[in-house]
C-alpha positions as CSV (number, residue, x, y, z in Angstrom):
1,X,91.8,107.5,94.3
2,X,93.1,108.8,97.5
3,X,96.8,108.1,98.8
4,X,95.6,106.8,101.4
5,X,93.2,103.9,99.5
6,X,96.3,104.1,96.7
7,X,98.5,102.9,99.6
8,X,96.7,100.1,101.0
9,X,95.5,98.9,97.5
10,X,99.3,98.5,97.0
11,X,99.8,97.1,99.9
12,X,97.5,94.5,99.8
13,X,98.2,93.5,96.0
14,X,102.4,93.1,97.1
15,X,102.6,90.3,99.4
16,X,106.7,91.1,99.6
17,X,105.9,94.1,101.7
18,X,104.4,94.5,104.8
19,X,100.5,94.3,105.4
20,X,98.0,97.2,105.0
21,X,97.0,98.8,108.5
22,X,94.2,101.0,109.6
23,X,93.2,104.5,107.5
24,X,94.1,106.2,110.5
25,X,98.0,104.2,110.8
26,X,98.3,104.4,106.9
27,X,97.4,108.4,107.0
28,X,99.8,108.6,109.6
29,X,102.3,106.9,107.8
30,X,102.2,109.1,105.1
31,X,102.6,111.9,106.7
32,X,105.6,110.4,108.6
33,X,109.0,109.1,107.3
34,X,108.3,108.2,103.7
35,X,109.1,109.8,100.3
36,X,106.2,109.9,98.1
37,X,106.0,110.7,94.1
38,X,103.1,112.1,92.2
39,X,102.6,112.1,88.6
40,X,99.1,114.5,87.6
41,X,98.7,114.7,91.1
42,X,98.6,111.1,92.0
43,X,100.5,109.1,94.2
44,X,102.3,106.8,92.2
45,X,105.6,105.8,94.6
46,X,105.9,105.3,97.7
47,X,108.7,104.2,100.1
48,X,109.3,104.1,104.4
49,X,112.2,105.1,106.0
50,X,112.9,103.8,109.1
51,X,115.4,104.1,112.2
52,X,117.5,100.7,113.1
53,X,119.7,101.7,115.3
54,X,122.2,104.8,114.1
55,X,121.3,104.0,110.5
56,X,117.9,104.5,108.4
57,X,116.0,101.5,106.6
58,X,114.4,102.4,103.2
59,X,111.5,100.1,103.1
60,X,108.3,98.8,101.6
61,X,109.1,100.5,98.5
62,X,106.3,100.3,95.9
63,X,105.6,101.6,92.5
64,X,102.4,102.1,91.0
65,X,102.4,98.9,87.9
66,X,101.7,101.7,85.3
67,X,104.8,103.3,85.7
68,X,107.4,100.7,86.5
69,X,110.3,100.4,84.0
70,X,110.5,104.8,83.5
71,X,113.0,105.1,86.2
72,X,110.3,106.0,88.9
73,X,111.9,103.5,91.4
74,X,115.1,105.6,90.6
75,X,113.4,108.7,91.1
76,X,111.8,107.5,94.5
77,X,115.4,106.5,95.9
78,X,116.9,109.5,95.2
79,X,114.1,111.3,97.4
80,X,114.8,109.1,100.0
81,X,118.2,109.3,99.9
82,X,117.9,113.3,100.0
83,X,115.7,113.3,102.7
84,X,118.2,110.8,104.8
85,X,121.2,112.8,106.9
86,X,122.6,109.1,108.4
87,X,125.6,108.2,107.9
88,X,124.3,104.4,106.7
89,X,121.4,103.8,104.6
90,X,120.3,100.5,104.4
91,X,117.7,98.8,101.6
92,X,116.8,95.0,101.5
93,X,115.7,93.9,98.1
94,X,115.7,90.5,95.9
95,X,114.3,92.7,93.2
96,X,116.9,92.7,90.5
97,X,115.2,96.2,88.9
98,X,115.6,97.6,92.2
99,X,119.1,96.0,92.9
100,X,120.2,98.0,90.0
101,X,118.7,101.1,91.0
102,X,120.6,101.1,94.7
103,X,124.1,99.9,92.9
104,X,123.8,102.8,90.9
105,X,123.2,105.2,93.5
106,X,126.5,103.9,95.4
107,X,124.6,101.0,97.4
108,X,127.0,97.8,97.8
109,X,125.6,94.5,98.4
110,X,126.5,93.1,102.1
111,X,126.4,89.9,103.9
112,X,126.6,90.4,107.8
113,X,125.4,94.5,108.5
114,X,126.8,94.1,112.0
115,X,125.7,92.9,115.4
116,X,123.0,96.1,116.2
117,X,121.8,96.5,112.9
118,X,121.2,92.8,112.2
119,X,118.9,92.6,115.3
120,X,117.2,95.8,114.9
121,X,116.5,94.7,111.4
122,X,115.3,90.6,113.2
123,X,113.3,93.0,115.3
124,X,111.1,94.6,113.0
125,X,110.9,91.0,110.6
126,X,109.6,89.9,114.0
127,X,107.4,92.1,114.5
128,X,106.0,92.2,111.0
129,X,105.4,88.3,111.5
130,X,103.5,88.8,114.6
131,X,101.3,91.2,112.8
132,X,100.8,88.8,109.9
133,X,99.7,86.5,112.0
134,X,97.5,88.1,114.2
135,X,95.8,89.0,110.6
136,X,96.0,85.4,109.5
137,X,97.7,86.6,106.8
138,X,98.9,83.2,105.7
139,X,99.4,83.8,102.2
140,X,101.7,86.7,102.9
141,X,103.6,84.9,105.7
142,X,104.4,82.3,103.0
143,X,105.3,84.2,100.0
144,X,107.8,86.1,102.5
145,X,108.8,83.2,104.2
146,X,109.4,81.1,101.0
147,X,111.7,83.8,99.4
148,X,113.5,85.1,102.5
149,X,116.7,82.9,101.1
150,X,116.8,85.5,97.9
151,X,116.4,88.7,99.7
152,X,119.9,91.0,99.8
153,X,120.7,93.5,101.7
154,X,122.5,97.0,100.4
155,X,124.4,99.6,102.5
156,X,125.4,103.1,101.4
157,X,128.2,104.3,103.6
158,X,128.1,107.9,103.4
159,X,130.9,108.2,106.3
160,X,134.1,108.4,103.9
């Protein structure tokens, strides 16, 4: 399988994350801001990075079902995390596995991120939404929706 059919297989099977797009917006995605794993020369992780103001967003993180619990989530934020020079590094999760995996990397768990980053970060939720529906992705929209409540958000301050 293909990264780029890997991807959106992924995509479409974790209705936390955002929707699949287009071959042609996914290629592009993975070719942009993302860290990517391989094990035998398949894509097996996968994670965005994304711009919210001065800081960077690691998002839609997935790993391939075969090889969660062997630390490839761990492995995946580290490459993110090397690939990021901003000073903040934010990561919203309610996974506990993966709530483990940013505490030990120096993440901290916080409530209000600040005026600019929480509407950056209402921004792209927005924009997501608008996509989902557009998509009639109703199923998505309400495993999201009915979760939201559980989701945490992490912040490594790198400025000290």
């Amino acid at each position: 399988m293909d990264d780029c059919a890997w991807l959106k297989s992924m995509l479409a099977s974790e209705l936390e994350v955002r929707p699949p797009m287009s071959n042609r917006r996914e290629e592009k995605a993975l070719a942009g801001e993302c860290s990517k794993l391989y094990h035998d020369g398949k894509l097996i992780a996968f994670a965005e990075r994304r711009k919210v103001g001065s800081h960077v967003e690691i998002s839609t993180v997935l790993v391939d079902d075969k090889h969660r619990g062997k630390g490839v989530g761990k492995e995946l934020i580290l490459e993110a995390l090397a690939e990021i020079d901003a000073p903040l590094v934010l990561c919203c999760t309610k996974s506990p596995a993966m709530a483990a995996v940013l505490q030990s990397q120096g993440f901290t768990s916080i409530g209000w991120p600040g005026a600019s980053t929480a509407i950056g970060l209402t921004v792209n939720t927005m924009l997501r939404l608008c996509s989902m529906l557009l998509r009639f992705e109703i199923k998505r929209i309400w495993v999201q929706g009915k979760g939201i409540h559980k989701y945490e958000r992490y912040v490594l301050d790198r400025r000290q």
